[in-house]
TORKOLZA-354872 format. One line per 3 residues: their letters; for each residue x, y, z of N, C-alpha, C. Coordinates in nm, 2 decimals. Each point is the difference from the previous one (the first is absolute). Example, Ala and Ser with C-alpha at 12.3 -4.5 7.8 and 13.67 -1.06 7.14 Angstrom:
AS	1.32:-0.57:0.78:-0.09:0.12:0.00:0.09:0.12:0.00 ~ -0.04:0.11:-0.07:0.09:0.11:0.00:-0.08:0.11:0.08
END
This chain:
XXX	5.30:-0.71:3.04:-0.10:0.04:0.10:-0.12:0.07:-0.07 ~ 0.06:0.11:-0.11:-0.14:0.03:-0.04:-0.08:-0.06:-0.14 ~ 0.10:-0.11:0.02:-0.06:-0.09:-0.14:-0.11:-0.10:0.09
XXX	0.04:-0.01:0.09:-0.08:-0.08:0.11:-0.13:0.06:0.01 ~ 0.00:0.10:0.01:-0.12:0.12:0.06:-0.06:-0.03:-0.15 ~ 0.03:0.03:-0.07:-0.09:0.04:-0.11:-0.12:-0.08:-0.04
XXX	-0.06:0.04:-0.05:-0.16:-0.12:-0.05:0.01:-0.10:-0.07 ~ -0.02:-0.11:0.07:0.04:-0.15:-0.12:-0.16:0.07:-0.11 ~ 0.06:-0.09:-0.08:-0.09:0.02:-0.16:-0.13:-0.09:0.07
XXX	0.01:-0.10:0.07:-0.11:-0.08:0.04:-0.12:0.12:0.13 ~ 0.06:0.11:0.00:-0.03:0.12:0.13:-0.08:0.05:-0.13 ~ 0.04:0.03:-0.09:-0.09:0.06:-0.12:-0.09:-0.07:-0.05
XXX	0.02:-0.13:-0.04:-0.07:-0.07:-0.06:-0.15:-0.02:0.08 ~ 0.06:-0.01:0.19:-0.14:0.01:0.03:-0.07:0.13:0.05 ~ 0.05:0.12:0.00:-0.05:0.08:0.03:-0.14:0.02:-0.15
XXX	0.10:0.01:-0.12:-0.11:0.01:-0.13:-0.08:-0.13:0.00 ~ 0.05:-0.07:0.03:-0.14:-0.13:0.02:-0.07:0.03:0.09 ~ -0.04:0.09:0.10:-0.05:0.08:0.12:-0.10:0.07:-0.10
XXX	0.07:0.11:-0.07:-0.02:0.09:-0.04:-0.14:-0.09:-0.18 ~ 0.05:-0.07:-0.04:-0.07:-0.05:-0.07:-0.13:-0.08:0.04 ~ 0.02:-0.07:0.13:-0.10:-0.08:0.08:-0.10:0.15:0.06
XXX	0.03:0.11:0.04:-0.08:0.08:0.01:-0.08:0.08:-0.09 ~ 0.10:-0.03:-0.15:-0.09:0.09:-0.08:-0.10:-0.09:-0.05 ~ -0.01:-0.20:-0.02:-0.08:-0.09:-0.02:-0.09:0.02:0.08
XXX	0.06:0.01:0.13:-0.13:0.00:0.12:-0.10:0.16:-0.07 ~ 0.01:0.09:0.01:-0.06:0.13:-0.03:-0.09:-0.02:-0.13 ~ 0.09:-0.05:-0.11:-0.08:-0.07:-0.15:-0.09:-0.08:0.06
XXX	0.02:-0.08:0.05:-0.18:-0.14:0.03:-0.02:0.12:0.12 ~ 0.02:0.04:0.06:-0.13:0.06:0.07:-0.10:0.12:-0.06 ~ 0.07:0.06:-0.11:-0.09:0.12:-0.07:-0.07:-0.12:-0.08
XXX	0.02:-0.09:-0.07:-0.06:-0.13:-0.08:-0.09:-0.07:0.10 ~ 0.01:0.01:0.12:-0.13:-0.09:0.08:-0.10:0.12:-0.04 ~ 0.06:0.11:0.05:-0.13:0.12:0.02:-0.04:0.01:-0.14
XXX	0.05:0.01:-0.11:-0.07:-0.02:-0.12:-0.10:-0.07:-0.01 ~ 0.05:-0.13:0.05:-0.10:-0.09:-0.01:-0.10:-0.03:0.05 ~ 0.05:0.06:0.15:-0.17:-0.02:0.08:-0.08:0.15:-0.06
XXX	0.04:0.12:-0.07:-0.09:0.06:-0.02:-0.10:-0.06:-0.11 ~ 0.09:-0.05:-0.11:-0.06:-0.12:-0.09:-0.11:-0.02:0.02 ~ 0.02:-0.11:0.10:-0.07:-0.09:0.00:-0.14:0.04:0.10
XXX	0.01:0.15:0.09:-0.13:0.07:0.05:-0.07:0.04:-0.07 ~ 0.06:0.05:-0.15:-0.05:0.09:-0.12:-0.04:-0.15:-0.08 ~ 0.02:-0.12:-0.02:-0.07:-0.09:-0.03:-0.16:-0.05:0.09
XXX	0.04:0.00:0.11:-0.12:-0.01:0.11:-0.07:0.08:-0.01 ~ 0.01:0.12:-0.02:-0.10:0.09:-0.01:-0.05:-0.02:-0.12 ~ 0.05:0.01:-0.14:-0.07:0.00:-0.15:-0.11:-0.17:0.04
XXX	0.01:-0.08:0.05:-0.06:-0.16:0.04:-0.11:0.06:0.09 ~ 0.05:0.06:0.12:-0.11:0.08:0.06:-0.11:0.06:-0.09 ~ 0.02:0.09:-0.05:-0.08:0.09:-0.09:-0.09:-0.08:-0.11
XXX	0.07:-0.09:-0.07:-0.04:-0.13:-0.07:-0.14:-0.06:0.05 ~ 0.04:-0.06:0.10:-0.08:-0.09:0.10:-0.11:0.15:0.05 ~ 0.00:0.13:0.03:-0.08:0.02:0.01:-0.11:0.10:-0.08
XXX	0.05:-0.02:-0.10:-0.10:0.02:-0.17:-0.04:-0.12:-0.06 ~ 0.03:-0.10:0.07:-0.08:-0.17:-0.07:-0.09:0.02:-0.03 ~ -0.14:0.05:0.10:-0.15:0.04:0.00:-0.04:0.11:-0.07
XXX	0.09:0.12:0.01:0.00:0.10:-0.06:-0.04:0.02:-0.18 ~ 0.10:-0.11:-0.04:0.04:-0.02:-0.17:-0.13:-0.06:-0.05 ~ -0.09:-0.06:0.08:-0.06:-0.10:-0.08:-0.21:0.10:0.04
XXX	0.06:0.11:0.03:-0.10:0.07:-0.07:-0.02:0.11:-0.11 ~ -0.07:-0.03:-0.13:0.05:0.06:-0.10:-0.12:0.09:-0.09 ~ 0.06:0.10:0.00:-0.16:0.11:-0.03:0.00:0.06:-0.14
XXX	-0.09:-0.03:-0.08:-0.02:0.00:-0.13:-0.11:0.15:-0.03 ~ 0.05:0.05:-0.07:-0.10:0.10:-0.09:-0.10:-0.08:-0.11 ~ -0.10:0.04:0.01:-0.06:-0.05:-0.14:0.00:0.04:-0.09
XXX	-0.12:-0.06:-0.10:0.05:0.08:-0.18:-0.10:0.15:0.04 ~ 0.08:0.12:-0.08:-0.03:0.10:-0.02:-0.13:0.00:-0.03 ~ -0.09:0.13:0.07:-0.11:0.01:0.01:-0.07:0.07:-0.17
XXX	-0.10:-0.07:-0.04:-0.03:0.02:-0.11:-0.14:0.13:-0.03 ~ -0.08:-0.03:0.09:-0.09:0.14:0.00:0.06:0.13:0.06 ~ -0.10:0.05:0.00:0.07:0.15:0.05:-0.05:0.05:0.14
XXX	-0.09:-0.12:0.05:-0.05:-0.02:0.16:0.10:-0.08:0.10 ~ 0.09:-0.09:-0.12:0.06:-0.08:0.09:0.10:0.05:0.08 ~ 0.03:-0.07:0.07:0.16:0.04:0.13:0.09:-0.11:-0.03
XXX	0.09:0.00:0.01:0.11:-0.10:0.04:0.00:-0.13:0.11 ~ -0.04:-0.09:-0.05:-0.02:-0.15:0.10:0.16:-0.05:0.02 ~ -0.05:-0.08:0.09:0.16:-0.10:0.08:-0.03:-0.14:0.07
XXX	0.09:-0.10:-0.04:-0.02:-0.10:0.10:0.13:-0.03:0.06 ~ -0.03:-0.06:0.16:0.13:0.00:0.06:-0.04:-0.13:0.04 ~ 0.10:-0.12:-0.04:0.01:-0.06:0.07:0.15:-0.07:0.11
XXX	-0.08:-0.09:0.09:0.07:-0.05:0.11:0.01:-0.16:0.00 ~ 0.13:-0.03:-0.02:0.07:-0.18:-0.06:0.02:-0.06:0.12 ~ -0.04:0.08:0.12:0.11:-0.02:0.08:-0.03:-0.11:0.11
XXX	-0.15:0.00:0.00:-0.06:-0.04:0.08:-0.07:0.03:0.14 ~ 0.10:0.11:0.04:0.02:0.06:0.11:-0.06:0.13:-0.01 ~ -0.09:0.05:0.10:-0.06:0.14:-0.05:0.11:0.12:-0.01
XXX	-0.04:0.11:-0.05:0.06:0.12:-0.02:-0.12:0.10:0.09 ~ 0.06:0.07:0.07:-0.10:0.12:0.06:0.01:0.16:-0.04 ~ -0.04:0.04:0.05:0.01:0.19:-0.03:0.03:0.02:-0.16
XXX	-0.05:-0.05:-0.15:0.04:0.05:-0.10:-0.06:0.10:-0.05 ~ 0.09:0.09:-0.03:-0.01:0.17:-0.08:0.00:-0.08:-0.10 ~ -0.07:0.07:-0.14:0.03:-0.03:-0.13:0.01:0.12:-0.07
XXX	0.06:0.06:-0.06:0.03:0.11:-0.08:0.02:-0.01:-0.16 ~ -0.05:0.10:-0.06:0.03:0.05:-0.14:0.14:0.09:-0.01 ~ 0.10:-0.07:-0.12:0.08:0.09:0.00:0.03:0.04:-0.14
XXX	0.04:0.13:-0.02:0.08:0.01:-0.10:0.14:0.03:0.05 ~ 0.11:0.00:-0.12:0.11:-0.01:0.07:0.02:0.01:0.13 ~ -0.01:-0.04:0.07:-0.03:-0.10:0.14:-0.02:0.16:0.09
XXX	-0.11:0.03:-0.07:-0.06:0.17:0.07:-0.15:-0.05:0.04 ~ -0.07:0.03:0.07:-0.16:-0.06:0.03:-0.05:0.07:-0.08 ~ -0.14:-0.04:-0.08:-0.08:0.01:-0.07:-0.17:-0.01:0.04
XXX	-0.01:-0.11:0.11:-0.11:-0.07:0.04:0.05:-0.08:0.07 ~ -0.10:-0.08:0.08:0.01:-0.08:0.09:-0.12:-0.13:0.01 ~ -0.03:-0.08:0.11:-0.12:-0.05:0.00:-0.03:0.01:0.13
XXX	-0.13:0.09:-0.03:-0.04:0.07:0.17:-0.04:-0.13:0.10 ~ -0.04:-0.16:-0.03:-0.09:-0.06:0.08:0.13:-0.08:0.06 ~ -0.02:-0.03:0.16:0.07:-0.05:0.07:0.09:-0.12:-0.06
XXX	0.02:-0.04:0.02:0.11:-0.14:-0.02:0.07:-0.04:0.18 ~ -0.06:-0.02:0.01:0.05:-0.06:0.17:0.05:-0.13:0.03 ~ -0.01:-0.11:-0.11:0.01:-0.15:-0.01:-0.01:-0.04:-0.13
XXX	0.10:-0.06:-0.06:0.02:-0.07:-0.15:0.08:-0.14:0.03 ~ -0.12:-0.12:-0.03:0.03:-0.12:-0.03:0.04:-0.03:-0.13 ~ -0.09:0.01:-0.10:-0.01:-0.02:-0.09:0.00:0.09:-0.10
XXX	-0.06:0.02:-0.09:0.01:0.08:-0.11:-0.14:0.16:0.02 ~ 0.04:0.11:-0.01:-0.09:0.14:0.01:0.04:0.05:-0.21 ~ -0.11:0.05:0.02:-0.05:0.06:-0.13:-0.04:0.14:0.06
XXX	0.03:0.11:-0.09:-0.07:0.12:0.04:0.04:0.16:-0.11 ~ -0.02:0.09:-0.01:-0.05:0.12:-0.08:0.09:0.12:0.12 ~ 0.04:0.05:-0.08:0.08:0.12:0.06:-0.07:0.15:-0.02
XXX	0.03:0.05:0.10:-0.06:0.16:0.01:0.11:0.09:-0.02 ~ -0.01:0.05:-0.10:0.08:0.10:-0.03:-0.01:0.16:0.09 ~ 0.12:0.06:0.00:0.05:0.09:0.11:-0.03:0.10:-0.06
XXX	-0.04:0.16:0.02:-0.02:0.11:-0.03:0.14:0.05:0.00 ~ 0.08:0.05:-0.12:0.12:0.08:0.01:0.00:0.08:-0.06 ~ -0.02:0.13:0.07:0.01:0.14:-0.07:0.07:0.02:-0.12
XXX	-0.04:0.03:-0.10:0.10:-0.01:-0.16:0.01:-0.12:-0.06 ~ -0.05:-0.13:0.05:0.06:-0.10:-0.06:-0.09:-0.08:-0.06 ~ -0.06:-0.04:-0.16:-0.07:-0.09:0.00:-0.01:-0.13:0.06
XXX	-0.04:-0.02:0.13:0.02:-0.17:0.03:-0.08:-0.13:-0.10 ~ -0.13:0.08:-0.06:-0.05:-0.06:0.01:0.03:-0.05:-0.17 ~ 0.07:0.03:-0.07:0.04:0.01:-0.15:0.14:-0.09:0.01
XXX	0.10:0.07:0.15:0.11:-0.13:0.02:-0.04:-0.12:0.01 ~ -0.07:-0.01:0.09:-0.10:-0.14:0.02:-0.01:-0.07:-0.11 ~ -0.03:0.02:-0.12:-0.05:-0.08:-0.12:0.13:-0.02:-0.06
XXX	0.09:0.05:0.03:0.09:-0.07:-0.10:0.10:-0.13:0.09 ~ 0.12:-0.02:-0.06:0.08:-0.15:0.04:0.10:0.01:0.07 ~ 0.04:0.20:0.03:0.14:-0.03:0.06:-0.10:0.05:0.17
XXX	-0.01:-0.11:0.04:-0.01:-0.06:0.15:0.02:-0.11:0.05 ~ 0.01:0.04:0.18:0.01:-0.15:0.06:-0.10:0.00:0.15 ~ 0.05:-0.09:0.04:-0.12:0.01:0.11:0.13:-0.04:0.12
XXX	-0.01:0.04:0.11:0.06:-0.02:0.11:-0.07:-0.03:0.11 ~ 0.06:-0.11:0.12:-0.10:0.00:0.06:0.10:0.01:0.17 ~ -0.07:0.03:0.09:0.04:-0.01:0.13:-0.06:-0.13:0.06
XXX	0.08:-0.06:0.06:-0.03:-0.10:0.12:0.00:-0.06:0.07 ~ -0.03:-0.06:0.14:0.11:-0.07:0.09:-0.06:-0.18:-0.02 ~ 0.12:-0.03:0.04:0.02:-0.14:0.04:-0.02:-0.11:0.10
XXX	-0.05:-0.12:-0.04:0.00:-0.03:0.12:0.07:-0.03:0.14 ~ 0.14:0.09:-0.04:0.10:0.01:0.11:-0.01:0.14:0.03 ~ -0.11:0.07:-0.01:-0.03:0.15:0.03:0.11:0.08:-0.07
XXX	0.09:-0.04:-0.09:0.07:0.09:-0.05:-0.05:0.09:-0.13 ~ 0.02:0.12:-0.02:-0.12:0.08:-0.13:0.10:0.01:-0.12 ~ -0.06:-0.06:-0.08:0.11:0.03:-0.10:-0.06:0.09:-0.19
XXX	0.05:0.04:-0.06:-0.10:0.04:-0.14:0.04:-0.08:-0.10 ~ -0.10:0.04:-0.10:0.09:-0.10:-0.13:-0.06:0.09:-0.11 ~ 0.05:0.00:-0.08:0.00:0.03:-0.17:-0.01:-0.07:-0.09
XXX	-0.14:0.00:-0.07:0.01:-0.08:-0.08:0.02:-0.18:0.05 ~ 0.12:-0.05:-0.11:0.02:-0.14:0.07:0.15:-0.01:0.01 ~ 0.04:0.13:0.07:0.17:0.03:0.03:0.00:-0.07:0.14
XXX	0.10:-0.01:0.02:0.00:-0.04:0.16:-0.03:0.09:0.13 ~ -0.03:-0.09:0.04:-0.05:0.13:0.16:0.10:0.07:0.09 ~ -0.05:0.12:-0.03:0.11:0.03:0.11:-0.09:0.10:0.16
XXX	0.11:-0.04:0.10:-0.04:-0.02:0.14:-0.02:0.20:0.03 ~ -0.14:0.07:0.07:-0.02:0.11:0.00:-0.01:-0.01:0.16 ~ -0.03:0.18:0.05:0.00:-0.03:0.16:-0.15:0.09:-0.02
XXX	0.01:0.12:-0.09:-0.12:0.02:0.00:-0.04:0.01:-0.16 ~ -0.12:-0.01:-0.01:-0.06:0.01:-0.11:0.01:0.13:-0.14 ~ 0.10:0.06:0.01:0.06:0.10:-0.07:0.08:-0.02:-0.13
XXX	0.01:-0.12:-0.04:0.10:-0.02:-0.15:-0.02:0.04:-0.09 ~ -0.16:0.04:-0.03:-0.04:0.07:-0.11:-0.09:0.14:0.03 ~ 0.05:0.10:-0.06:-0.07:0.10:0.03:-0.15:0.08:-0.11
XXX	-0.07:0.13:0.00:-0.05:-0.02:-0.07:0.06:0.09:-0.16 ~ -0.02:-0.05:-0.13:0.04:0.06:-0.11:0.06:0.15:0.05 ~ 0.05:0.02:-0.08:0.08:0.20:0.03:-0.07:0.08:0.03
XXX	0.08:0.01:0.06:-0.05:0.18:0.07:0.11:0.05:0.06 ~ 0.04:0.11:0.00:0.05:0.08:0.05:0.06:-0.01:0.10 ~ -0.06:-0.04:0.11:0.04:-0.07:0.14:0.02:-0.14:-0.02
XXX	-0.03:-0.05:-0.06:0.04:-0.16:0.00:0.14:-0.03:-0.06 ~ 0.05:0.12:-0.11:0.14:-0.03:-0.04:0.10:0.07:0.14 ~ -0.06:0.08:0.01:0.08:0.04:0.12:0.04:-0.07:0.06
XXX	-0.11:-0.11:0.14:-0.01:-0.07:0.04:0.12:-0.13:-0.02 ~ -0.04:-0.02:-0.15:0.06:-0.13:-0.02:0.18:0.05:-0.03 ~ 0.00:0.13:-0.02:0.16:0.03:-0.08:0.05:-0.02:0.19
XXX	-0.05:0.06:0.11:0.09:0.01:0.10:-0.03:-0.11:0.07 ~ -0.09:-0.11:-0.05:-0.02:-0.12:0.01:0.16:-0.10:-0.01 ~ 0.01:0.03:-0.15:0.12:-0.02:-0.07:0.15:0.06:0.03
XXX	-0.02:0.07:0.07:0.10:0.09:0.02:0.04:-0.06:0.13 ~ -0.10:-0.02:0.09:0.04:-0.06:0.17:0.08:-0.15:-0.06 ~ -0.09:-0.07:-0.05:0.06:-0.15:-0.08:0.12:-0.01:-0.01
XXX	0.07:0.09:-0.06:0.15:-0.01:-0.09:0.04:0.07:0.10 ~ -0.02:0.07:0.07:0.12:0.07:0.12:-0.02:-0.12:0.11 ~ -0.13:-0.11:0.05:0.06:-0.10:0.12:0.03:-0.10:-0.08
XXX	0.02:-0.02:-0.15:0.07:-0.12:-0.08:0.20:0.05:0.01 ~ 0.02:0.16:-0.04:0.15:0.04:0.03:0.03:-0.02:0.12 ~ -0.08:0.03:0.14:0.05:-0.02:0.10:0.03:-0.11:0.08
XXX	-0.10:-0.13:-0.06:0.02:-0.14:0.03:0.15:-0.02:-0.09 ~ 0.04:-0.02:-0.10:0.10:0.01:-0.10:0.14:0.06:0.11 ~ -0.02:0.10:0.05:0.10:0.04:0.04:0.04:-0.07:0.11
XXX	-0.10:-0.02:0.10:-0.01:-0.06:0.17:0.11:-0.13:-0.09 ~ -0.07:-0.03:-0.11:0.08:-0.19:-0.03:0.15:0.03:-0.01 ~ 0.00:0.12:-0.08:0.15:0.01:-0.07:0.12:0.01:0.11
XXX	-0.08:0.07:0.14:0.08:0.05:0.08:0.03:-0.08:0.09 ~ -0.13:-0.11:0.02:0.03:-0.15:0.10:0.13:-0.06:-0.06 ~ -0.02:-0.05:-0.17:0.11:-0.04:-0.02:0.14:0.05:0.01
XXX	0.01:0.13:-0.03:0.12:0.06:0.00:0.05:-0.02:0.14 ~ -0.11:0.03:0.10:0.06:0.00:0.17:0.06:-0.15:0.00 ~ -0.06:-0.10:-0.06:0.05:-0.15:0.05:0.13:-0.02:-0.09
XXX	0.03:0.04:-0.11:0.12:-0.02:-0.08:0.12:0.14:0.07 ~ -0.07:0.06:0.09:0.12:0.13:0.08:0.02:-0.10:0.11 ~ -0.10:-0.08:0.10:0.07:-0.09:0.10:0.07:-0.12:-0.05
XXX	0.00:-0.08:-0.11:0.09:-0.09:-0.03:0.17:0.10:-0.04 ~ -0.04:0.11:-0.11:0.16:0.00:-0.01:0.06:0.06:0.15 ~ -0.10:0.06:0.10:0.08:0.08:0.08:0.02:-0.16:0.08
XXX	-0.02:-0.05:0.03:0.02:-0.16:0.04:0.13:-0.07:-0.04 ~ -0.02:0.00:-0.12:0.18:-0.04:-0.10:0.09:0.07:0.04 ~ -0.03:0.14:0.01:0.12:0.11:0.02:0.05:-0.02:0.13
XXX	-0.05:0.02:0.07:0.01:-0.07:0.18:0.10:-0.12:0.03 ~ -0.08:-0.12:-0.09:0.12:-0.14:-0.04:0.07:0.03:-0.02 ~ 0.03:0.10:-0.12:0.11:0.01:-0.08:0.10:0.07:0.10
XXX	-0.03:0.11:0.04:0.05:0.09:0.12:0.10:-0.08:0.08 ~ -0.13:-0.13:0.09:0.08:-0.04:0.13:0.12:-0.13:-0.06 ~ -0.02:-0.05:-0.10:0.08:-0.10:-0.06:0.12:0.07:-0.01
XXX	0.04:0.12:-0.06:0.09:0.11:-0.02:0.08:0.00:0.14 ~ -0.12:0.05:0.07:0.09:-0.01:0.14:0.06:-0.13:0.10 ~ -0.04:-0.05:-0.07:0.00:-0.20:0.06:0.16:0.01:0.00
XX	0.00:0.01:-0.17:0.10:-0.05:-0.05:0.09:0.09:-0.11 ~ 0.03:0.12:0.09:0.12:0.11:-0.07:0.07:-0.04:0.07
END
């Protein structure tokens, strides 16, 4: 009678085939979500792609070093693109600090602009001695013909601004300030994005095993 009662081995065999078929099911379902985040984090880098096409193919050159001692710093920017560029800022940099700028509008760029930079007044700083030498670049602000504003350096790739602020002017006292708690906000909403991720995942690998355990649980009870 109580050999009768007892759990045939085929009562086990399928409860842990239960018990396996749930923890498969749990595996492909954390593996879909991998995958669709994949493949959003692909869509988006294709996004971003597709929307610096127009962006990349405007490229802004310094000229050769000014040889008198009247001269300024020239630039030519051109645009491949075919498609106009609007609103461009053009700036003097040293280590990507302002130095000068070019005061005359830029409101519409087809084709190719040429032009002479005005150097900035900076309390203590020779600008105009930096100027002549090689360690510079030129930066420029601009939007697109999808109204999006983007800057560029040199002939690095462009990257997307909301406002016109990526380069500030050479040191000063306020401006490191500025840029350290600049720096400082950056790295504390980069830790706290970091965390938000670590914690989604951990919540979704806490509902799968609490999921198994449950299986595992009522199979126990199925079949004691």
């Amino acid at each position: 009678m109580l050999a009768a009662e007892a759990p045939k081995i085929t009562d086990w065999m399928q409860a842990w085939g239960s018990v396996v078929g749930l923890l498969l099911s749990g595996l492909a379902a954390m593996a879909t979500w991998l995958l669709f985040r994949h493949e959003i984090q692909v869509r988006r880098e294709e996004q971003r792609d597709n929307e610096a096409a127009q962006a990349r193919l405007i490229v802004p050159v310094l000229d050769d070093l000014p040889r008198g001692l009247d001269e300024v710093r020239s630039f030519t920017i051109a645009n491949y693109s075919g498609v106009p560029f609007y609103d461009l800022r053009v700036m003097l940099l040293r280590n990507e600090r302002l130095i000068g700028n070019y005061s005359s509008p830029l409101h519409v760029l087809m084709g190719e602009v040429k032009g002479s930079f005005s150097y900035l007044a900076v309390p203590g700083v020779d600008v105009v001695g930096i100027a002549k030498t090689g360690d510079l670049a030129i930066g420029v602000y601009f939007t697109d013909a999808s109204g999006l504003r983007w800057s560029k350096l040199n002939r690095e790739p462009p990257t997307r601004v909301r406002q016109d602020d990526r380069w500030i002017e050479i040191d000063t006292i306020r401006q490191r300030q500025r840029a350290a708690a600049r720096a400082r906000l950056e790295t504390e909403m980069k830790l706290r994005a970091m965390a938000r991720r670590n914690k989604s995942r951990f919540r979704i690998a806490a509902s799968i095993a609490a999921v198994v355990a449950v299986a595992v649980f009522l199979v126990f009870l199925i079949y004691r």
